[in-house]
N, CA, C and O of each residue as an XYZ file, in Angstrom:
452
protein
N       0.835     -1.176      0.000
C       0.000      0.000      0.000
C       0.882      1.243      0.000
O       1.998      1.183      0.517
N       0.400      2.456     -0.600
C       0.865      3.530     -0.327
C       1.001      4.468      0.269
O      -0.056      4.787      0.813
N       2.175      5.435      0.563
C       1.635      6.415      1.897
C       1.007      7.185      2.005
O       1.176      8.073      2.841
N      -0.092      7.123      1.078
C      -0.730      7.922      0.924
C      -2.088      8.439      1.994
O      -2.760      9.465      1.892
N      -2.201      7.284      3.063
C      -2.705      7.498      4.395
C      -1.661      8.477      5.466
O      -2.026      8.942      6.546
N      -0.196      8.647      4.802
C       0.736      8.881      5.950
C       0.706     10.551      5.631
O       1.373     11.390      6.238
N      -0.094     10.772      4.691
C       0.030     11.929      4.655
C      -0.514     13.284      5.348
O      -1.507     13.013      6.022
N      -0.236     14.430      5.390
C      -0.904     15.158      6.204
C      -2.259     15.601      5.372
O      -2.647     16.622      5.939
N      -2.919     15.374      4.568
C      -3.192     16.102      3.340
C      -4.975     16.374      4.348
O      -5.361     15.479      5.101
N      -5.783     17.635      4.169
C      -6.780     17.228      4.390
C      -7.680     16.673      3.858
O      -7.663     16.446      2.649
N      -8.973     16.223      4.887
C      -9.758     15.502      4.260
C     -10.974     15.772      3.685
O     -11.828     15.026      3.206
N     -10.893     17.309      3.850
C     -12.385     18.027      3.538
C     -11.982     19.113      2.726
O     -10.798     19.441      2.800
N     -12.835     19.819      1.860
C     -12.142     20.760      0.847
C     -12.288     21.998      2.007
O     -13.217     21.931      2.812
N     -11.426     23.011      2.047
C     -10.779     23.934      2.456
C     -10.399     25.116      1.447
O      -9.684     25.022      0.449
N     -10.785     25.794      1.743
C     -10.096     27.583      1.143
C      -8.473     27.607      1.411
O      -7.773     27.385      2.399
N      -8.211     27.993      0.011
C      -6.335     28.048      0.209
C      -6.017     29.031     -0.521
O      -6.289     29.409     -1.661
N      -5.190     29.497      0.602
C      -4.176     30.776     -0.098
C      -3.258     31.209     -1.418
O      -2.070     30.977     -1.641
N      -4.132     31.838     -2.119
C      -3.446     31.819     -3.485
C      -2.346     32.503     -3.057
O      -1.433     32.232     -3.837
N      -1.981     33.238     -2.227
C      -0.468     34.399     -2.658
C       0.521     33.618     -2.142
O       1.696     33.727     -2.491
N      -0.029     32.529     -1.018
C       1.138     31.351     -0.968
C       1.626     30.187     -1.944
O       2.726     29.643     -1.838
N       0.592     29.851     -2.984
C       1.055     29.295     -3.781
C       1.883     29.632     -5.168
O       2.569     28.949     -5.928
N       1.427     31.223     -5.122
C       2.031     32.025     -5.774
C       3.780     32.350     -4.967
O       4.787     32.493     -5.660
N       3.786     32.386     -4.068
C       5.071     32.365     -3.407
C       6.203     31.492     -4.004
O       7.309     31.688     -4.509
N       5.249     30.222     -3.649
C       6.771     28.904     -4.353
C       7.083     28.660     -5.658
O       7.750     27.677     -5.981
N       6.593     29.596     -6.574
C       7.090     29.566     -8.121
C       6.795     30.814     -8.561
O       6.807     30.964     -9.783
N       6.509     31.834     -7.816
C       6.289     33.100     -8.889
C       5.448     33.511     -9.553
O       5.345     34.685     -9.908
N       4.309     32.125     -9.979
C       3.571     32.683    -10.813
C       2.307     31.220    -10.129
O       2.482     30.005    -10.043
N       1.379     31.900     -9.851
C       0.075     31.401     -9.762
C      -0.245     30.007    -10.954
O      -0.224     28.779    -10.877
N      -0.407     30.574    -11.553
C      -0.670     29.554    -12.924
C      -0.159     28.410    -13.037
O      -0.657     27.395    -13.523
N       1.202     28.629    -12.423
C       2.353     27.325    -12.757
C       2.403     26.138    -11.437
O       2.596     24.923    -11.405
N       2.155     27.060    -10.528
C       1.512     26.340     -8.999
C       0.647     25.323     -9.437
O       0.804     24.103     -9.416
N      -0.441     26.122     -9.902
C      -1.557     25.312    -10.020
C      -1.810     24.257    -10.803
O      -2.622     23.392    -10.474
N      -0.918     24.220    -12.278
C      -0.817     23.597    -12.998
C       0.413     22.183    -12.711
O       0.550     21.122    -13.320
N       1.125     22.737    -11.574
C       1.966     21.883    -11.118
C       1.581     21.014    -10.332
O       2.331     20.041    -10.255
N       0.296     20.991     -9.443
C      -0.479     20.628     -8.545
C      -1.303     20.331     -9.302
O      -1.476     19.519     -8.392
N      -2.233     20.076    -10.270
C      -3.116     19.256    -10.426
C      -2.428     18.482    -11.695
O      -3.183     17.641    -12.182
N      -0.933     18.613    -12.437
C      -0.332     17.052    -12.841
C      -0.155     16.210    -11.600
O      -0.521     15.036    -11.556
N       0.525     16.963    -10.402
C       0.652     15.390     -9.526
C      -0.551     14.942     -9.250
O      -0.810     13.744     -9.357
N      -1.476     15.867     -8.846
C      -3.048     15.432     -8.544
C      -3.145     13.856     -9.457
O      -3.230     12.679     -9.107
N      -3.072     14.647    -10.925
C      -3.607     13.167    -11.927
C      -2.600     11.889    -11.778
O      -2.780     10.734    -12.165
N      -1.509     12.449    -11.111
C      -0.506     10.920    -11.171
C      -0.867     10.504     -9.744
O      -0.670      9.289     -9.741
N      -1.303     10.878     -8.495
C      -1.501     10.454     -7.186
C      -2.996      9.398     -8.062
O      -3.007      8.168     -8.107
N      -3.914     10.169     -8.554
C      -5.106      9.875     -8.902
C      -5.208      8.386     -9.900
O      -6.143      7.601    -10.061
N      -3.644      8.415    -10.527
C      -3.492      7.311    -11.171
C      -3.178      6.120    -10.407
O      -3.989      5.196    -10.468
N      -2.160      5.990     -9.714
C      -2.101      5.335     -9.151
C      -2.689      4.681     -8.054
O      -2.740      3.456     -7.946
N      -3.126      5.471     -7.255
C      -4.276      5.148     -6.160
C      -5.355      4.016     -7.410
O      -5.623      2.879     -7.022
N      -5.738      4.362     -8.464
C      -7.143      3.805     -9.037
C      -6.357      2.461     -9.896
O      -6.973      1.471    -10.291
N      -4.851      2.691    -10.074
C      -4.214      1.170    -10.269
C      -4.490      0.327     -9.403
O      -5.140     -0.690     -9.643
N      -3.719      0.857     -7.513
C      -3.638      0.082     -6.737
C      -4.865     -0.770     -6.310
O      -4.791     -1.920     -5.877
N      -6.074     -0.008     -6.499
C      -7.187     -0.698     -5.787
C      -7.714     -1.387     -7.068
O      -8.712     -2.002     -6.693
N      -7.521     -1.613     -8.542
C      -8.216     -1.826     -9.521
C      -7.570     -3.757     -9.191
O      -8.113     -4.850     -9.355
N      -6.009     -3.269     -8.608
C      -5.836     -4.356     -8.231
C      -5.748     -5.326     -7.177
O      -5.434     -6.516     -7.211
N      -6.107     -4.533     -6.180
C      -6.602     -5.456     -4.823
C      -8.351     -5.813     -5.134
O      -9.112     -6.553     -4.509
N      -8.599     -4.938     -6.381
C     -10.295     -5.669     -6.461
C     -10.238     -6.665     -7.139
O     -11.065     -7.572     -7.041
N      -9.109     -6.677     -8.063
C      -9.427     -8.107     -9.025
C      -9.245     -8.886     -8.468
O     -10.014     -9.742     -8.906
N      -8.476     -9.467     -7.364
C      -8.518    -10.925     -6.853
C      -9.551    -11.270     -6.272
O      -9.677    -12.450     -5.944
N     -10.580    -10.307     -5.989
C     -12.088    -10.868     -5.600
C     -13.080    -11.056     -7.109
O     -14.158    -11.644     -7.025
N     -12.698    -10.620     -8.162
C     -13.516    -10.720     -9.292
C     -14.098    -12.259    -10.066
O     -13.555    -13.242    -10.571
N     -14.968    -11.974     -9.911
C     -15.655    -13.014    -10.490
C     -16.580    -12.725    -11.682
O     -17.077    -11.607    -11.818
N     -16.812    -13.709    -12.533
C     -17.160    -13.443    -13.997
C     -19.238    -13.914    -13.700
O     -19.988    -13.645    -14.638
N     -19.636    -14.333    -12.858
C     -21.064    -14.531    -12.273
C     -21.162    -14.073    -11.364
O     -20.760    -14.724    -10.400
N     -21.762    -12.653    -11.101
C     -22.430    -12.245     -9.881
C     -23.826    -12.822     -9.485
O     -24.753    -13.079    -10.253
N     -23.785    -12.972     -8.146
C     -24.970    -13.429     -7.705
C     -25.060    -12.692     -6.531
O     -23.941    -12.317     -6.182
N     -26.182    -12.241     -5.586
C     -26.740    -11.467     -5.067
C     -26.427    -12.174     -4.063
O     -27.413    -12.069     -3.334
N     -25.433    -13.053     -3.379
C     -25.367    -13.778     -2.387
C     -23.724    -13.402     -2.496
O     -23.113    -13.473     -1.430
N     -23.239    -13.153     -3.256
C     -21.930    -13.072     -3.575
C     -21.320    -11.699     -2.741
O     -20.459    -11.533     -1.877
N     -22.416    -10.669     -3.621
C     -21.875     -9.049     -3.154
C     -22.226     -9.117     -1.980
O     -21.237     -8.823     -1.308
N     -23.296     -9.395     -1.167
C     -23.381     -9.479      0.221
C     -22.314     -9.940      1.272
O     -21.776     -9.344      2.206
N     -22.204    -11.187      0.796
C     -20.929    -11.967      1.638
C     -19.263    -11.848      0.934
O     -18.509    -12.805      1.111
N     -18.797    -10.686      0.185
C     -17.621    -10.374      0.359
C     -17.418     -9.387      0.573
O     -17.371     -8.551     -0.330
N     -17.170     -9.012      2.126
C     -16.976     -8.321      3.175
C     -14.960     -7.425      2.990
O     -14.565     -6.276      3.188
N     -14.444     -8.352      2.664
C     -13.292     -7.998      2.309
C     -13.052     -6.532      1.238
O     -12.589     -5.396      1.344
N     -13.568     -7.232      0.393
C     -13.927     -6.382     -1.049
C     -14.602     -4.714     -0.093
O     -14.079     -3.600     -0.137
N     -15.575     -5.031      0.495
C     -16.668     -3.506      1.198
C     -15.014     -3.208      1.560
O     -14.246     -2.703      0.742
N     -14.612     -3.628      2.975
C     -13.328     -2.892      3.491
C     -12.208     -2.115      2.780
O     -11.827     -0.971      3.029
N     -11.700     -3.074      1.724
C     -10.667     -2.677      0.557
C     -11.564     -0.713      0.333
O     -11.116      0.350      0.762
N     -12.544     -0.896     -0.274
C     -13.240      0.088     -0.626
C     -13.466      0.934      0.076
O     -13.955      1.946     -0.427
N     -13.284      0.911      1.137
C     -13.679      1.918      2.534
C     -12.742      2.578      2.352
O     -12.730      3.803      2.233
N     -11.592      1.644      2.297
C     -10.481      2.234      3.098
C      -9.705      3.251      2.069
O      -8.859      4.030      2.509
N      -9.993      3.207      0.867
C     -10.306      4.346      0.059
C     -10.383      5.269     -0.509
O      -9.712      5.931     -1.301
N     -11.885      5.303      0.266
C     -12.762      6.185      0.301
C     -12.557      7.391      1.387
O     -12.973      8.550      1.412
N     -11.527      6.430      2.501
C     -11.816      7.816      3.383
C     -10.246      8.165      3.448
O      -9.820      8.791      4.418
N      -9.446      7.782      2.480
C      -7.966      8.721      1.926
C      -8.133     10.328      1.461
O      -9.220     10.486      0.904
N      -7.670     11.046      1.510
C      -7.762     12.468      1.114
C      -7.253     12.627     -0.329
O      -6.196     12.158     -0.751
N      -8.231     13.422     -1.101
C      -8.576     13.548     -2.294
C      -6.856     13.554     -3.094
O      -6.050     14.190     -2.415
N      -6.515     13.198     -3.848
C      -5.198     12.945     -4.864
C      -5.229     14.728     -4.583
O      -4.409     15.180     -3.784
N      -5.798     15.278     -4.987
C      -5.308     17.221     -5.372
C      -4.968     17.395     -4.015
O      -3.760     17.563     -3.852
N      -5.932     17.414     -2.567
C      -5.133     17.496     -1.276
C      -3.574     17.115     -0.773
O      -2.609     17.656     -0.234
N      -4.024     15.705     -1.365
C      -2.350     15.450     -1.293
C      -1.166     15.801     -2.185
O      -0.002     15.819     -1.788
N      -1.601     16.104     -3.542
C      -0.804     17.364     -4.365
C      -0.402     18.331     -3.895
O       0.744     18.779     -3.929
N      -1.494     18.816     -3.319
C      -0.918     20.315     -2.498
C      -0.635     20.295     -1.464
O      -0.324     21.394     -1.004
N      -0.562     18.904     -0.363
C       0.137     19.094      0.824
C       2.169     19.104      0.290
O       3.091     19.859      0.599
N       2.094     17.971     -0.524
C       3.447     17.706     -1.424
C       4.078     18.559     -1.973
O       5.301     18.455     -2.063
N       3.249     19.862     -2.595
C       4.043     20.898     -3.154
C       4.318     21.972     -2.043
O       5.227     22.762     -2.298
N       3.624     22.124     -0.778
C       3.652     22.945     -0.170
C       4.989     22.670      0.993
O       5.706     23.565      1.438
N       5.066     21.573      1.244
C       5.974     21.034      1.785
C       7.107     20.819      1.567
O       8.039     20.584      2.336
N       7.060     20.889      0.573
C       8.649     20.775     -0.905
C       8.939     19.430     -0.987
O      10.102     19.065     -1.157
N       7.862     18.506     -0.869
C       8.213     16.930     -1.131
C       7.803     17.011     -2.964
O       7.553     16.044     -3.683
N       7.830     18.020     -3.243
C       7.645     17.798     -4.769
C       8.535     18.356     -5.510
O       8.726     19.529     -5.188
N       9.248     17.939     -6.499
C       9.976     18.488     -7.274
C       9.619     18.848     -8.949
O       9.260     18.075     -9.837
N       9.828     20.089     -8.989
C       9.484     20.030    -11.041
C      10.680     21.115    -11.217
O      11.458     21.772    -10.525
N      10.394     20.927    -12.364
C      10.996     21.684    -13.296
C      10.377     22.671    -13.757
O       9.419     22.549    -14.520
N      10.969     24.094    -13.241
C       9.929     25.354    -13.897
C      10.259     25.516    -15.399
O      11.117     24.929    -16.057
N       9.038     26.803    -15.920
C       9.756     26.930    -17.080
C      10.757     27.738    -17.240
O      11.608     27.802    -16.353
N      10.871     28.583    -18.496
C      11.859     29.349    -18.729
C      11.735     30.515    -18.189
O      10.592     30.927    -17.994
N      12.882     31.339    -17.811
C      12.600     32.778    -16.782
C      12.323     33.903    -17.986
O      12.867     33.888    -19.091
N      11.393     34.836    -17.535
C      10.435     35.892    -18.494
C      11.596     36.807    -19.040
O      12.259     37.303    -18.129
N      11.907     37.072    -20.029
C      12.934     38.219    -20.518
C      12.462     38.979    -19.997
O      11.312     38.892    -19.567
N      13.462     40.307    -19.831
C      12.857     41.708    -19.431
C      13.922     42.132    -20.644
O      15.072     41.776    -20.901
N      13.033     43.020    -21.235
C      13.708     44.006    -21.867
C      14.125     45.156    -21.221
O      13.579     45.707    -20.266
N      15.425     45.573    -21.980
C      16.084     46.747    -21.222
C      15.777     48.125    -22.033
O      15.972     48.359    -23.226
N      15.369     48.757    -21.268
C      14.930     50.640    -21.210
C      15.965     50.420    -22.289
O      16.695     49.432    -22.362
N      15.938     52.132    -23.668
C      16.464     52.114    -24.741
C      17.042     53.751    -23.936
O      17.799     54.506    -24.546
């Protein structure tokens, strides 16, 4: 499993400070855009990991006696469900500096004539 329980990230959506995210790169835009690629790669993987702790319960005949009594499968799913959203944990990661990118290129300034 991943640490993705170990994280501080919250678990409820919250109001966040744009001029701080604007702080750690300069530019708003690039924050944000930097934070919701990891978002989609936390988001990827999390929906690998459980795609594959569900298949070893998969079965090709459901029966209504089946989904009831695999209890395992409900838990797997819980446990989840109550992880903090992939973008929370994006932005606990960038805020923290457990994230690394690559900015882009720095803005020319032209010089007074």
């Amino acid at each position: 499993m991943s640490n993705y329980k170990k994280v501080n990230a919250e678990l409820t959506t919250i109001t966040r400070d744009t001029a701080k995210l604007e702080l750690k790169t300069g530019n708003l835009y690039e924050a944000i855009s930097v934070i919701g690629k990891r978002a989609n790669q936390v988001a990827g993987s999390m929906k690998e990991e459980l795609t594959g702790k569900l298949e070893e319960f998969g079965s090709h005949s459901d029966s209504l006696e089946e989904v009831f009594e695999n209890r395992e499968q409900i838990e797997i799913s819980r446990h989840y469900e109550k992880l903090p959203k992939p973008s929370a944990i994006a932005y606990e990661e960038f805020m923290t500096d457990q994230l690394t990118f690559i900015g882009g290129p720095e803005p020319v300034v032209e010089k007074e004539k």
